[in-house]
N, C-alpha and C positions, 0 to 999 in steps of 0.2 A: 431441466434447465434451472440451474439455481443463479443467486442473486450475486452469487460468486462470478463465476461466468459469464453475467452479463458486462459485470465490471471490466473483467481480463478483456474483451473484445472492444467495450470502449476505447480504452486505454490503448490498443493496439490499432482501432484504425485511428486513433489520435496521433499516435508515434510515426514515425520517418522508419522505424523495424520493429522486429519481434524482438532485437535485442533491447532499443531501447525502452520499449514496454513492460520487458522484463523485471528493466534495472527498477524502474518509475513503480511496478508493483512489487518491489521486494521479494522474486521466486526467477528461479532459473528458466531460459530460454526453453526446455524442450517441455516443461511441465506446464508454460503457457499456451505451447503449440497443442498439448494434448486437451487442454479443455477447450481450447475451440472448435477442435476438430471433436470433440465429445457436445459439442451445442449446434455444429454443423451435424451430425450425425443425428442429433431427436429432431430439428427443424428439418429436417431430410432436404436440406438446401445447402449448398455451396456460397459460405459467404465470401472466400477470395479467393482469387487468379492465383496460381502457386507458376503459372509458364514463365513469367519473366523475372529478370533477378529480383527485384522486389515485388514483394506480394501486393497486392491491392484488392481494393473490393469489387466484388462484384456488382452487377446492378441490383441482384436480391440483397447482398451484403449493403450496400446503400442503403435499400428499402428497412432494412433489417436494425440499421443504423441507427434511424429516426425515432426507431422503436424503440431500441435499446435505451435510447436517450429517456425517452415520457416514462422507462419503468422506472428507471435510476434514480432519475430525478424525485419519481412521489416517496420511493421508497426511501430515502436520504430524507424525506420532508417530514414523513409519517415517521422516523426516527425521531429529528428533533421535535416533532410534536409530544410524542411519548416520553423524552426525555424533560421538557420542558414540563410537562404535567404532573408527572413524577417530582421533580423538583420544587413545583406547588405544593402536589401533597405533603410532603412532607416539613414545608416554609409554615408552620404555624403563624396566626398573624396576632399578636396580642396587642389592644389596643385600650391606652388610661384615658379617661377622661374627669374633667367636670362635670358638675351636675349642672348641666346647663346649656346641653345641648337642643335644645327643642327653643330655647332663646335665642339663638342664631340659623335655624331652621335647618339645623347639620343632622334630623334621624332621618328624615328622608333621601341624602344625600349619602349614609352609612346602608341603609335598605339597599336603596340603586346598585350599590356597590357590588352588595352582596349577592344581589338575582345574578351582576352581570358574572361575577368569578363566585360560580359555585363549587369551582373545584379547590378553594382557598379554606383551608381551617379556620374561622376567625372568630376570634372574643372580642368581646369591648366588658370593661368592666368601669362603673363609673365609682368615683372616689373622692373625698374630698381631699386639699392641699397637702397634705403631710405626706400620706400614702400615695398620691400620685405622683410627687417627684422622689421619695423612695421607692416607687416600684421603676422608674424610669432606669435612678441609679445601676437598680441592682440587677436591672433587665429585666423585669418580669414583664414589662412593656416592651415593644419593640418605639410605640409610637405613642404623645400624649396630648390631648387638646388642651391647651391652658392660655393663662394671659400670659402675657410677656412681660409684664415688671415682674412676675413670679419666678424667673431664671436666668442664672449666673450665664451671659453673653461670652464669657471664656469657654464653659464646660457646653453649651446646647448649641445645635443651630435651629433658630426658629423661624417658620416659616407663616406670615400674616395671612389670616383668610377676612377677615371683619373688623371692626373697628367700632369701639363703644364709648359710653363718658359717662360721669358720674353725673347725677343729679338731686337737688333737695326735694324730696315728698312732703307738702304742706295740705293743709284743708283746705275748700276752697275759700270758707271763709277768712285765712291766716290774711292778716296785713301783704305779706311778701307774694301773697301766692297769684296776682295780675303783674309782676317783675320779667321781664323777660329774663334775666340771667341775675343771680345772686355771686358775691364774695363768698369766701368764708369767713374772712371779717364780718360781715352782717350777719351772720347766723353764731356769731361767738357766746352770743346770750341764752342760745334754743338751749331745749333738754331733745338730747336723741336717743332713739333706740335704732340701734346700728346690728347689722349682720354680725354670727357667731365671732367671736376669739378666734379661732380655727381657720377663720376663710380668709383668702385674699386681698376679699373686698374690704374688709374690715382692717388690714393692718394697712391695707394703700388711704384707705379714711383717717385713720390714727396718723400715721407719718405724713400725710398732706395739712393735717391740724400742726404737728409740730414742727414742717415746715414754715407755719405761716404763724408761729408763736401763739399759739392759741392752747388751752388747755377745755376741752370740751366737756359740759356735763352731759351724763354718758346715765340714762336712768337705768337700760339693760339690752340686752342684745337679745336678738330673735331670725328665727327664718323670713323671708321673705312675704311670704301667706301670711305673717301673724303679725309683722311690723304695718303692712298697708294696713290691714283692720285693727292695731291700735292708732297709727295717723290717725283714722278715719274718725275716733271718736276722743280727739285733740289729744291723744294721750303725751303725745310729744310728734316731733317730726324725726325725718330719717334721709340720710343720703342711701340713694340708691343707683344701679346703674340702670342705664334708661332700657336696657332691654327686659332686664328684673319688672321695672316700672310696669312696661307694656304688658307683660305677659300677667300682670297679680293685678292689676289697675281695676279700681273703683271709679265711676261716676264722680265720685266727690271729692276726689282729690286731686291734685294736680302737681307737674313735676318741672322743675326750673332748673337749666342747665348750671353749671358752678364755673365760675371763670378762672383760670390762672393754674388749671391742673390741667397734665399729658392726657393725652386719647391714650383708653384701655384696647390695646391691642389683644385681640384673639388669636390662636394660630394654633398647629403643629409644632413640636419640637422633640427633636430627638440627639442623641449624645453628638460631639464632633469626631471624638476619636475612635466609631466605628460604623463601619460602612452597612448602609440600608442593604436588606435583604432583596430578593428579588419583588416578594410580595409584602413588602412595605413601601418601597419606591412607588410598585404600581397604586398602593392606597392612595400614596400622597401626593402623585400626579392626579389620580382620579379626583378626588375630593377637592383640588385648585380648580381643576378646569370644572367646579358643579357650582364654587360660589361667585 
């Protein structure tokens, strides 16, 4: 009995004849008739009446029927299971980031992913600004987590998972640092030490300064680790974003929102003019519905 044969017998007690069965499976009427009567012959069972002008089934043909159906159907399933897996394997999943994912609580929500589709090839490579939207460009990402003042709203579509905002790091002893919210006007006098040239952060601090006509004294730029522990010992103060804040925060310093600047949007974003893989969609459904 092959899987051939069960189908041709489907198909025929579905049909009103053996011809229109015939038509419906693309093979001629008598080499239909021959493998039935070749699966009636291993089943040593009669599955239809042949005495009146149209054939029908019989009561074993019935029974026989039902069967027919529970093998077709898994074997049709276990197809597109196989085919679906196969198409995973082979969907590489390349994935750019920020370094700055453990500030929005997104490794444990890339882990989860990962247990749940282990049949998905996948990288995550983290990168700073330059490299992560030339690797976006040129595809070597399928998908990139970044902020959104960071790309051209023509060329990406991005998709918001968090939302963040800048803030002034002061000592606690600084005059400003019992303020609930600072200008940047009030802070036009500070000496800062601001995130790298290179990062994000630092060119949305610079163009939010020369939005608001200010030209800032800038003593040097530094990582995140190294700006909280020169705060800490008045070296100067620093805008930072508040999850930067949280995650590097000292005892003794303290951080004050900045008034009159956008929320720093977080998100996914990937090109508009090409279509999500099978196992990128699923990333980026997965990872919406985890924040």
């Amino acid at each position: 009995m092959t899987l051939e044969q069960i189908d041709y017998f489907i198909c025929a007690a579905q049909s009103r004849t053996f011809f229109d069965a015939a038509e419906a499976m693309h093979i001629s009427q008598s080499s239909l008739s021959k493998q039935i009567m070749k699966l009636e012959k291993e089943l040593e069972l009669t599955l239809w009446d042949r005495s009146k002008r149209t054939a029908v089934l019989t009561p074993e043909g019935e029974f026989f029927y039902k069967e027919a159906l529970k093998i077709s159907r898994q074997y049709h399933r276990s197809l597109e299971a196989v085919y679906h897996f196969k198409d995973s394997k082979l969907q590489a999943l390349h994935i750019g980031t920020l370094p700055f994912l453990s500030q929005y609580r997104l490794t444990s929500v890339i882990h989860s992913f990962c247990d749940t589709h282990p049949e998905l090839s996948f990288s995550l490579k983290e990168v700073e600004d330059e490299e992560l939207l030339s690797g976006l460009e040129k595809d070597f990402f399928n998908l990139i987590f970044v902020r959104k003042h960071m790309i051209d709203p023509e060329l990406y579509t991005f998709h918001a998972l968090t939302a963040d905002r800048l803030v002034a790091v002061f000592p606690e002893a600084h005059p400003s640092a019992s303020k609930k919210s600072v200008s940047l006007s009030e802070l036009k006098k500070e000496s800062f030490i601001l995130m790298p040239p290179h990062t994000s952060i630092y060119r949305f601090c610079m163009q939010s300064f020369h939005n608001a006509g200010i030209h800032p004294q800038l003593l040097r730029t530094a990582r995140a680790e190294s700006i909280v522990s020169a705060v800490e010992i008045g070296e100067g103060i620093s805008l930072l974003t508040e999850s930067s804040f949280q995650f590097f925060r000292q005892p003794s310093l303290v951080a004050i929102p900045v008034n009159g600047l956008e929320k720093l949007s977080v998100g996914i974003a990937h090109k508009k003019n090409m279509a999500l893989t099978t196992s990128a969609e699923c990333f980026l459904q997965f990872v919406k519905s985890h924040m």
